[in-house]
N, C-alpha and C positions, 0 to 999 in steps of 0.2 A: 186352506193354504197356511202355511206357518213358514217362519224363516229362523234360521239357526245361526246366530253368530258364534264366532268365537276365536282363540287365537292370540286373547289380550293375558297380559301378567306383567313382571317389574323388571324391569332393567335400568341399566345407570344411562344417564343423559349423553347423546352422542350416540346411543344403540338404534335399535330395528326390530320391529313388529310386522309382523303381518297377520291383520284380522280379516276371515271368509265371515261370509254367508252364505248358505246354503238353502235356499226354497226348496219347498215340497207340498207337493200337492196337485190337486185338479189346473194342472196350469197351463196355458195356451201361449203365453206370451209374459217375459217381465221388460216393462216399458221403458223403465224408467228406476235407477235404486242411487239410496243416497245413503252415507253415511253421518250419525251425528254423535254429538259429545255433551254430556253432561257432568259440572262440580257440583256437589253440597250444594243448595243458597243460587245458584242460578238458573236462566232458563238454560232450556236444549238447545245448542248450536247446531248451524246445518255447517258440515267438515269439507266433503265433498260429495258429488253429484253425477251421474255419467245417465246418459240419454244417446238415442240413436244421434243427437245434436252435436257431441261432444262431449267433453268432461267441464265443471264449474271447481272449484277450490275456495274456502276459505283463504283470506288473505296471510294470513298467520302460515300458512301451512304449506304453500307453495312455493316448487322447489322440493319439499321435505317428503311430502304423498305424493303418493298416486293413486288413483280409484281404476279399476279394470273388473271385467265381467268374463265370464263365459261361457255363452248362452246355452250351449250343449250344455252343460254339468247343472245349469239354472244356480249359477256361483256368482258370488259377485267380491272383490276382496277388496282391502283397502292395503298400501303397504306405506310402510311409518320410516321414514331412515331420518338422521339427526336427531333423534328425539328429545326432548325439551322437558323440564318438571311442568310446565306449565302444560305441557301437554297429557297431564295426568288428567283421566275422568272416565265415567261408564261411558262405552262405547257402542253406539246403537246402530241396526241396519232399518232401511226401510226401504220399501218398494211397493211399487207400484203397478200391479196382475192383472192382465188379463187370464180370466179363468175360461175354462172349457166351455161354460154355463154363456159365456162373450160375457162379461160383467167386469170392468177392471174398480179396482177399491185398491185402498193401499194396507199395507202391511208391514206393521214393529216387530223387530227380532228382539227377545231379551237381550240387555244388554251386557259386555264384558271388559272386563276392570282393565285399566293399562295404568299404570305406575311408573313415573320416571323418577327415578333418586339425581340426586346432584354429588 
């Protein structure tokens, strides 16, 4: 299984992004996919979150994303509007598979740069 982010680059503060993910592979079921963020010098933040439960948000960021899925395509996107310099950082997917094998383990997409100027 592997997941493909991508989607991220620079725009001026006030713009919009939207970053996918795309799984592939031996897959049965994605359970569960989150998005996170990472700067230089910190840990990884969890962004947002989406579960057959609902969706979860960082505080910061609500209002501003959304997380959405779609389980036909095995996609999962995040989309960005107001964006903020502070909201600069690699941008990571993860999820959480059920594989064909029934075995769920989770899984990091490389991540993709998002840049906001001011």
């Amino acid at each position: 299984v592997q997941l493909q982010a991508s989607g991220g680059g620079m725009v001026q503060a006030g713009g919009s992004l939207r970053l996918s993910c795309v799984a592939s592979g031996s897959i049965s079921s994605i359970d569960v996919m989150g998005w996170y963020r990472q700067v230089p010098g910190k840990e990884r933040e969890l962004v947002a979150i989406i579960s057959g439960g609902g969706t979860n948000y960082e505080d910061s960021v609500k209002g501003r994303f959304t997380i959405s899925r779609n389980n036909a395509k095995n996609t999962g996107y995040l989309n960005m509007n107001s964006l903020k310099p502070e909201d600069t950082a690699i941008y990571y997917c993860r999820a959480w598979i059920t594989t064909m094998s029934d075995k769920t383990e989770d899984y990091w997409g490389l991540g993709t740069q998002v840049t906001v100027s001011s």
